[in-house]
N, C-alpha and C positions, 0 to 999 in steps of 0.2 A: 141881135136881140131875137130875132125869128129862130137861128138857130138852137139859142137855149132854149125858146120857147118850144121848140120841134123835139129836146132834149128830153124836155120835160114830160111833155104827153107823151112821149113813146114809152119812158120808166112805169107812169098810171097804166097804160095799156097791157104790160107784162105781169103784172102782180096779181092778175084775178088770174092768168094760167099756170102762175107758181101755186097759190091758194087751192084751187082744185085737183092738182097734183098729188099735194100733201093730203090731201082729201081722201083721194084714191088708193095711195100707200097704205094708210090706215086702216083702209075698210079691208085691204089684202090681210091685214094681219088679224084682225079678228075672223074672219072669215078662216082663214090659214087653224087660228087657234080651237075656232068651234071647232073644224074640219079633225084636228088631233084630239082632242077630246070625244068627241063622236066614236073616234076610233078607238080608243082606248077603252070606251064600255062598252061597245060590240066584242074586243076582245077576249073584255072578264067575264062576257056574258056566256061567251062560248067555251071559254075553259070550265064556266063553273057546270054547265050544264054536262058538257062530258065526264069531268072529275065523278059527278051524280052515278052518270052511266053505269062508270068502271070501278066506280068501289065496291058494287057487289060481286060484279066478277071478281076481284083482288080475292076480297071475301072467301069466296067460294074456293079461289084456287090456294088460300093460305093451308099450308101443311096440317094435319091434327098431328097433337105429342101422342107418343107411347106411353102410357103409364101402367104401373103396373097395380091390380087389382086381384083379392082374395077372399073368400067366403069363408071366413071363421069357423061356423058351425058350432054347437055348442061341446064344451068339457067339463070337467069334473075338477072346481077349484079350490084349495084350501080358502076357509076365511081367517085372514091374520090377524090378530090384535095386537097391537106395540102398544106399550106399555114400561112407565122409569119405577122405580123404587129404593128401597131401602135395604142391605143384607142384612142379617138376624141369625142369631142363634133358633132355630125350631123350638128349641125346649131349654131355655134360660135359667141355669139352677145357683140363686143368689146363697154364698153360702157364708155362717156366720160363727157365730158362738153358741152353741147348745146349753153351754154347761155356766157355772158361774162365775166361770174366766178367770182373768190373773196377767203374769206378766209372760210374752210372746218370749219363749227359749229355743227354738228354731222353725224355720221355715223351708220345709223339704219341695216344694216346685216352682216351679217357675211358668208364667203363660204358654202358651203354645202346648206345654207337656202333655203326652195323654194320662191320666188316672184311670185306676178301677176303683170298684166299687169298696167304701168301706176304707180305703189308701189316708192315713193320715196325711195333709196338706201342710201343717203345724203344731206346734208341743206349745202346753204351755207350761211353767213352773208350778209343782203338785208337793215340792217338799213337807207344809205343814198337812197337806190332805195324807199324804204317806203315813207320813209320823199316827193320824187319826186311826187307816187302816189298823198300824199295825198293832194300838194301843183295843181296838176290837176284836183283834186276833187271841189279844191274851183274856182276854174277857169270856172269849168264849172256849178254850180251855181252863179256865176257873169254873165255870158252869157245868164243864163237862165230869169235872175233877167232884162237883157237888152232887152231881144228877151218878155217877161210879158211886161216891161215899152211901149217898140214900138207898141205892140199889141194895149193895152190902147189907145194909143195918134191914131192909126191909126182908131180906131174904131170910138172914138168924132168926129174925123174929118169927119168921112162917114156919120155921124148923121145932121152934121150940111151944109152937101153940098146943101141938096135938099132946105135950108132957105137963101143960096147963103150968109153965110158965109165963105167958104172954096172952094177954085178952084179947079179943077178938077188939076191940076199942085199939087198943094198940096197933094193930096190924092196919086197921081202918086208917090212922094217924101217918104210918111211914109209908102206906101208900100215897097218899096227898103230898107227902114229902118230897120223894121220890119222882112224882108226877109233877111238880111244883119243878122240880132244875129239871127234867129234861126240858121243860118249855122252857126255862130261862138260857139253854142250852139253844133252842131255836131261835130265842128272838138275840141273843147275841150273833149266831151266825147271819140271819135276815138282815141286820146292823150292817154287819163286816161287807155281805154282797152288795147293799143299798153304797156304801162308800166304798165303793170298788167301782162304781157300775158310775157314781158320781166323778172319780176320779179318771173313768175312761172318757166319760163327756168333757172331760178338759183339752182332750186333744180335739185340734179341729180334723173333721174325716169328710171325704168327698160323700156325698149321701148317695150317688150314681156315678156307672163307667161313663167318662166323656174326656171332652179338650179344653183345658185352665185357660181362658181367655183375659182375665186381670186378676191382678193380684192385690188388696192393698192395706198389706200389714206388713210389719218389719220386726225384725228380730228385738226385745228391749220393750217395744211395745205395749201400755199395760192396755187389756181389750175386757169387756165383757156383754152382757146380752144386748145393750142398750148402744152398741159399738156398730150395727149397720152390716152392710159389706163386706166380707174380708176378701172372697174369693167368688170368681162367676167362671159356672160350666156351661158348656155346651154336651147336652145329655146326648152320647153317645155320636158326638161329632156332628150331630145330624145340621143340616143348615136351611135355610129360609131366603124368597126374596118375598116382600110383603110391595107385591105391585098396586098403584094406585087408579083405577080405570074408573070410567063413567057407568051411570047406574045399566044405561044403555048396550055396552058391553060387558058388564056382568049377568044380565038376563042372558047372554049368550052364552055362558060358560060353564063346565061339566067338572065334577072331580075327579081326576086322573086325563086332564085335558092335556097334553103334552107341551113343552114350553123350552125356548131357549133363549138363556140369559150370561148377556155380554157387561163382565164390569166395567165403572171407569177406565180408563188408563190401560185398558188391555184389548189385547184382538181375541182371547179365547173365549169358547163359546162353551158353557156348560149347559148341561141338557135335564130338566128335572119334570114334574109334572105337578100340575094342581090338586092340592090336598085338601083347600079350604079358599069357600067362597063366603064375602064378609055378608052376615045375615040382615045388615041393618046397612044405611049410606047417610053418609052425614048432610046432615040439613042444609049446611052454608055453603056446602064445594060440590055437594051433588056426586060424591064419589063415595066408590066404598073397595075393600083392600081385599085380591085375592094372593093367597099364598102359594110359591111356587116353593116345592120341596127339593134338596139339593143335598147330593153327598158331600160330606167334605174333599176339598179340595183345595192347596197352599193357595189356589189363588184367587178366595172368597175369604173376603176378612170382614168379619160380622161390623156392621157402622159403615161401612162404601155404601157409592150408591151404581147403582146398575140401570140396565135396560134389559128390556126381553120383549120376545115375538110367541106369542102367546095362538097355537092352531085351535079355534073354538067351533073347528066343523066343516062341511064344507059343500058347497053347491055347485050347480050346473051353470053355468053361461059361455057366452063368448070371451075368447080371449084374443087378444091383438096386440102387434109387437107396439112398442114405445111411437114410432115413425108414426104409425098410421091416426096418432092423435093430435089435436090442435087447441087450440085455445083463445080466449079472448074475453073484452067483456063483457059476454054473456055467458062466458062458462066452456065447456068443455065439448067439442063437435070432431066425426071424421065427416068424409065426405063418403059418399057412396053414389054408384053406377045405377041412376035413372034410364026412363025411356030415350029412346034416341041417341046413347051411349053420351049423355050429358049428366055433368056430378051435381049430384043435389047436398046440401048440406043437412045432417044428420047430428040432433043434439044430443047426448050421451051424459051418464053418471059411469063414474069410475066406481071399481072395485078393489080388493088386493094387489098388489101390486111387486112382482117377483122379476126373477131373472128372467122368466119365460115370456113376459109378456104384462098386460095389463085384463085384466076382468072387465067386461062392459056389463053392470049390475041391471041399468036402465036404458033403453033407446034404441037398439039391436035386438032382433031375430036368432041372429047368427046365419040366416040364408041370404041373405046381403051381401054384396059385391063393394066390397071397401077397398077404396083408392091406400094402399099402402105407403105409400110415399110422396114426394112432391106435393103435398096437399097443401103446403104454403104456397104453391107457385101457380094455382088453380082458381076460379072464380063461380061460385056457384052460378049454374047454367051452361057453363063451356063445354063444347065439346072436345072428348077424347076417344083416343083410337086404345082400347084397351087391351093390357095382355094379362092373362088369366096366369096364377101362381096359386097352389096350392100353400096353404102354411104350416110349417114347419112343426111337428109334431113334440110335445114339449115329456 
């Protein structure tokens, strides 16, 4: 019994030195955990503070780009106007029936053909006008045969006055006679020319030298005044583009302003010049039509539509290749060589726009130092180390 009793208290006696053990253990571990924690923001504290240090050295020692940079200066630019339109005949001559027609007996051209002037186009059937002529023909040798006979009889009579067979009454009488068929003798010939001159108005005639551009009458055809159409010239070849522009760019434009105009469908470029600028603009489109004048050529077919680049003058500014421009949305910017050889951004209007380059109209000197290239890969402010290029002389 003592034994167990001795068993007993000695287990109670050991449990308060297990207890504080584990007591101990624990307190190692947080302690252990501050201890790495502590250490852990000491050591972010000390990276961050030198990272601080050495970024402006980094800074400092990061390379500047080369870029290359050029001072425009100002030139001497055409201003271009483009401009679409319509081809035209210049001088459109609608040609018809003059005379009082009948039925169409042939048709001597064809479109494209050139005429002259006065060149019958087409006949028309004259056989009862003939027949009229020739019935006036003889009419007026009846008249002439009557204005002979009164001659005759007027002249005996003058012969035999002075032997006082014949009164002066008498002579008075075969005078009027005599005077009476010559005029019947003129107004039969007047007759005969008046239907001659009717029977030439039957045929259809080009009324000027030019180029048949339609035709549209057929042989059989009965035609007369009230018949429209038959034939359209282009007077003397001559050709038209009737360009459509803003009121804004016709205040700009001169007559004999030089122009080149590309058809539809084609790479050739014909060269004409401004004849006529429209004197009025229409209310609703705000445009009005100038005329660029054009020699014939197969491949200007009146009714196409074209385009043309229209030179209405020309002024001084800067000019810069394509590169040297940028864009965004606020518009159109290069960059240019500030103090400190840092790019500043420079907002710009455009001008003409050629193989040579681009016009700067507004926002340039032309004694500015303009970033030619790479200006996408630049931030306003940045510095660069610049290299000087003169620009290429256009």
């Amino acid at each position: 019994m003592n034994y167990e009793a001795g068993g007993i208290g000695e287990e109670r006696l050991a449990l308060p030195h297990l207890e504080s053990g584990t007591r101990r253990s624990r307190r190692r571990l947080v302690i252990g955990a501050l201890a790495a924690l502590v250490a852990v923001l000491l050591g972010w504290w000390w990276f961050a503070g030198h990272s601080k240090k050495d970024a402006p050295q980094a800074e400092a020692t990061q390379p500047m780009p080369n870029v290359t940079v050029t001072v425009p200066g100002r030139q001497v630019v055409d201003r271009l106007i483009s401009a679409t339109g319509t081809l035209a005949a210049r001088v459109d001559m609608p040609v018809g029936v003059a005379g009082e027609g009948g039925r169409i007996t042939q048709v001597l051209v064809q479109p494209g053909q050139w005429v002259r002037a006065g060149q019958v186009l087409a006949t028309v059937d004259r056989s009862v006008q003939a027949q009229t002529a020739e019935s006036l023909a003889a009419q007026i040798k009846v008249a002439q045969a009557d204005a002979q006979l009164a001659q005759s009889e007027l002249a005996r009579a003058q012969s035999l006055v002075a032997r006082g067979f014949v009164s002066r009454a008498d002579i008075e009488t075969k005078t009027a006679t005599r005077d009476a068929a010559l005029a019947r003798v003129r107004v039969a010939q007047a007759q005969l020319a008046q239907q001659r001159a009717t029977n030439g108005r039957l045929d259809i005639r080009a009324p000027a030298a030019g180029l048949v551009l339609t035709r549209q009458v057929e042989p059989g055809q009965i035609v007369s005044a009230g018949s429209g159409t038959l034939f359209r010239i282009a007077k003397d070849g001559q050709l038209e583009m009737r360009a459509q522009l803003s009121e804004a760019d016709l205040a700009t434009l001169h007559i004999g302003a030089p122009a080149q105009v590309t058809p539809v469908g084609s790479t050739e470029t014909y060269t004409g010049t401004i004849w006529q600028v429209s004197p009025v603009i229409d209310p609703t489109t705000r445009q009005g039509i100038a005329r660029v004048a054009l020699s014939y050529a197969p491949g200007l077919r009146p009714g196409g539509f074209g385009s043309a680049t229209i030179h209405s003058g020309a002024t001084v500014a800067p000019r810069l290749p394509n590169s040297a421009l940028q864009s965004d949305e606020s518009g159109n910017f290069v960059y240019i060589l500030g103090p400190g050889d840092k790019v500043v951004r420079r907002n710009v209007k455009i001008g003409p726009v050629s193989d040579t380059g681009v016009a700067i109209t507004d926002g340039l000197t032309g004694s500015e130092k303009v970033v030619m290239s790479a200006g996408a890969f630049l931030n306003p402010g940045q510095k660069i180390k610049p290299v000087l290029r003169p620009i290429a002389a256009s």
